[in-house]
Each structure stands twice: as structure tokens, then as C-alpha cells.
Backbone as ProteinMPNN parsed JSONL, in Angstrom:
{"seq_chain_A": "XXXXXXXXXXXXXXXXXXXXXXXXXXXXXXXXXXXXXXXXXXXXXXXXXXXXXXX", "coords_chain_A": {"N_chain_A": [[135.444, 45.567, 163.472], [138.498, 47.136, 162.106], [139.959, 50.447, 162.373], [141.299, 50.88, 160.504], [140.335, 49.422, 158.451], [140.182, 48.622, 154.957], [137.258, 49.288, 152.563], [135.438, 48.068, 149.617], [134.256, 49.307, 146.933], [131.745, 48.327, 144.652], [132.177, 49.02, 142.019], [134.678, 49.454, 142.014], [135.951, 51.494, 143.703], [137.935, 51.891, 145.83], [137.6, 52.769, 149.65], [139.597, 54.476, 151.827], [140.199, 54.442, 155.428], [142.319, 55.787, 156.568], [143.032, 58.15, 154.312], [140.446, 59.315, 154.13], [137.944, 61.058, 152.56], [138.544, 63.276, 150.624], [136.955, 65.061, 148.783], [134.353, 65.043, 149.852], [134.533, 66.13, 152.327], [135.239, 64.446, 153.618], [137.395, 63.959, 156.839], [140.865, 62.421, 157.503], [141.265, 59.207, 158.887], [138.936, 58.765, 159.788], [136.52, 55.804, 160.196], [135.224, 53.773, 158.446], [132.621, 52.93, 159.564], [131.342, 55.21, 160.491], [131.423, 56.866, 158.661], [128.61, 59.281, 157.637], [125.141, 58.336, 157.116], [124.086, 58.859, 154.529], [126.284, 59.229, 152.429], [127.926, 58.557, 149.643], [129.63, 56.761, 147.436], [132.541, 58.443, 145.894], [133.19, 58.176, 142.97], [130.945, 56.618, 141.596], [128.437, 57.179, 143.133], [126.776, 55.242, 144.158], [125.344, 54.131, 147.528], [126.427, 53.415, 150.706], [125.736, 50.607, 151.344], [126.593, 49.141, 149.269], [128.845, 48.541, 149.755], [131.94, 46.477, 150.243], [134.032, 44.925, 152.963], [137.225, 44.261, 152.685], [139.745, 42.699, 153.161]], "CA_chain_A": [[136.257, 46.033, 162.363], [139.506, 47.593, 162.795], [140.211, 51.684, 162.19], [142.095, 50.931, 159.179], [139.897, 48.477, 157.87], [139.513, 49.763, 153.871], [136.476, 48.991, 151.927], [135.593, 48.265, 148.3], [132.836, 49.325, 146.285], [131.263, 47.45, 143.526], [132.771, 49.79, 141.332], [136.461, 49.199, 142.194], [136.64, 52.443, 144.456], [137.919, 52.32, 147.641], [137.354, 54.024, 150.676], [140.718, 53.933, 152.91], [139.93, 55.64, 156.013], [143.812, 56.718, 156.263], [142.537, 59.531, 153.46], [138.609, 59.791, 153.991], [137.328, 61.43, 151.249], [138.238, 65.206, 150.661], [135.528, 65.364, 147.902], [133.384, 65.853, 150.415], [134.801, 67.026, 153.644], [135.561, 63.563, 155.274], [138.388, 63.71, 157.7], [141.544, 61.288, 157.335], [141.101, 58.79, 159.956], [137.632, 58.515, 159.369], [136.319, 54.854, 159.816], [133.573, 53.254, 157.474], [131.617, 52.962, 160.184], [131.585, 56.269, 161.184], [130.579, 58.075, 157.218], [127.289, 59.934, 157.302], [124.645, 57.12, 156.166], [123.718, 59.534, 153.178], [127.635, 58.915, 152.161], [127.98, 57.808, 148.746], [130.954, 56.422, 146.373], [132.282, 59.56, 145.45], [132.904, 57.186, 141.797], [129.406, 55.828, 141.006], [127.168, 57.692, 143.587], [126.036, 54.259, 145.382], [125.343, 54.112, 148.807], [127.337, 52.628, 151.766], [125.282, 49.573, 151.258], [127.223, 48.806, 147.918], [130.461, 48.454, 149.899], [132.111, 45.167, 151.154], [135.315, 44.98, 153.703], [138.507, 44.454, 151.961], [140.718, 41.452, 154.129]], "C_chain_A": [[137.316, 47.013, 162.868], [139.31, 49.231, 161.782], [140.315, 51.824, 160.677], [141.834, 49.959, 158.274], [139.454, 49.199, 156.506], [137.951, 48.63, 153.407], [136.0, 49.221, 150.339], [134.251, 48.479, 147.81], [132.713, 48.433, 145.169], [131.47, 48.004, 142.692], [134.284, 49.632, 141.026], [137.112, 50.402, 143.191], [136.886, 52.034, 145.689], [138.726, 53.036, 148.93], [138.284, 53.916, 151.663], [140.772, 55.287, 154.065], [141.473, 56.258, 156.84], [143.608, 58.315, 155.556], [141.67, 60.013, 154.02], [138.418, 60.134, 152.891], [137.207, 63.002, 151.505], [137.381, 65.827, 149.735], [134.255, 65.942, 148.508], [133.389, 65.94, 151.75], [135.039, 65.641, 154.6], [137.032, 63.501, 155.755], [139.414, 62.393, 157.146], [141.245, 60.872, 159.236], [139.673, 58.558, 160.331], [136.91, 57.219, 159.401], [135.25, 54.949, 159.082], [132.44, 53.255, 158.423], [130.687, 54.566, 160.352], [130.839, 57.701, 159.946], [129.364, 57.734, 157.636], [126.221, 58.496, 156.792], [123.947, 57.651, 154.844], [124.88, 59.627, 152.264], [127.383, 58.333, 150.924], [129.268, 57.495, 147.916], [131.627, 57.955, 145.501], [132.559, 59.287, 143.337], [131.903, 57.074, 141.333], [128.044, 56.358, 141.72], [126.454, 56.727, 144.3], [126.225, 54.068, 147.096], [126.17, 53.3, 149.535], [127.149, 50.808, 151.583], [125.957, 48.117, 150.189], [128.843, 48.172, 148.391], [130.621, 46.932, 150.655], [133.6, 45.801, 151.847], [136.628, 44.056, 152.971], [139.456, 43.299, 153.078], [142.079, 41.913, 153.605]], "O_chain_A": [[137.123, 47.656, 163.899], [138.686, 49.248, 160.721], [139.708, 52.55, 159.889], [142.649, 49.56, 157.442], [138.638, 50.12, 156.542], [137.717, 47.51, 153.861], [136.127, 50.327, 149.814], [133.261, 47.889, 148.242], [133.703, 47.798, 144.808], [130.689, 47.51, 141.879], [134.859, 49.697, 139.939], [138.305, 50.447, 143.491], [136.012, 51.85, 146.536], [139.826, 53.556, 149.117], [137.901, 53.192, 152.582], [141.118, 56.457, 153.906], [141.436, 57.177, 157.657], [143.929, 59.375, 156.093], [141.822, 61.13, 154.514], [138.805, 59.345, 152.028], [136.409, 63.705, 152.125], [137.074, 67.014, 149.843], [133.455, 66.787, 148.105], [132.337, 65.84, 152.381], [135.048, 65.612, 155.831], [137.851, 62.969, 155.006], [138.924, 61.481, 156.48], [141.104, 61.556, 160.25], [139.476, 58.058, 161.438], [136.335, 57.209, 158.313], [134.468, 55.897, 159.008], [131.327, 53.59, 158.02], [129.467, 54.717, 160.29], [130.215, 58.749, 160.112], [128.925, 56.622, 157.932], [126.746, 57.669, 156.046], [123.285, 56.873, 154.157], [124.589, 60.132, 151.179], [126.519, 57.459, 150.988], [129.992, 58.49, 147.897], [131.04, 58.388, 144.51], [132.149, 60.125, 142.534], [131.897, 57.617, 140.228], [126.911, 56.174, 141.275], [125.553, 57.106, 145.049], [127.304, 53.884, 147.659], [126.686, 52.372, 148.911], [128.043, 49.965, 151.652], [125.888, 46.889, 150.246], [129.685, 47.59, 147.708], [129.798, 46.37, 151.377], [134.174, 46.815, 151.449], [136.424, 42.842, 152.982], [139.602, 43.952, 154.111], [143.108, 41.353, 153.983]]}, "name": "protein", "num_of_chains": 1, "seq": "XXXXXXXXXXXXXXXXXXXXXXXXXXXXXXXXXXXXXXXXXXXXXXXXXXXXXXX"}
């Protein structure tokens, strides 16, 4: 998967690791791989598990 690969939640949020997520302290530049595995949607609260890769 590439750097700048975003990902969508089952929610409709998604996670573009360009931003990260300043909700809760993630870095821009941040891949998906790379969030915490306690990481959740900062939207809906579901886990990483919830997310698919975005083409």
C-alpha cells in the first residue's frame, strides 16, 4: 500500500494520511498502517478493522 493510500470507513469517514487525525494527536503523513491498533474512527468509534482501502 502506498503512503498516500486513504481509507474509508463503513461510516463514510475517511482517514487521509496527508491530515492524520488531530483529534487525537496523529501526525500528517501518518500511514494506515502505521495508526496505533487501539485507533478508532474518530466518527463512529469503530476499530481499524471497519476500514477498507479507497482505489
Amino acid at each position: 500500500m502506498s503512503k498516500s493510500q486513504k481509507w474509508e470507513c463503513v461510516c463514510g469517514y475517511v482517514y487521509d494520511p496527508a491530515i492524520g487525525d488531530p483529534t487525537t494527536g496523529i501526525k500528517p503523513g501518518t500511514p494506515f498502517e502505521s495508526l496505533p491498533e487501539d485507533w478508532v474512527c474518530p466518527d463512529c468509534g469503530l476499530g481499524k478493522d471497519n476500514f477498507s482501502p479507497i482505489n
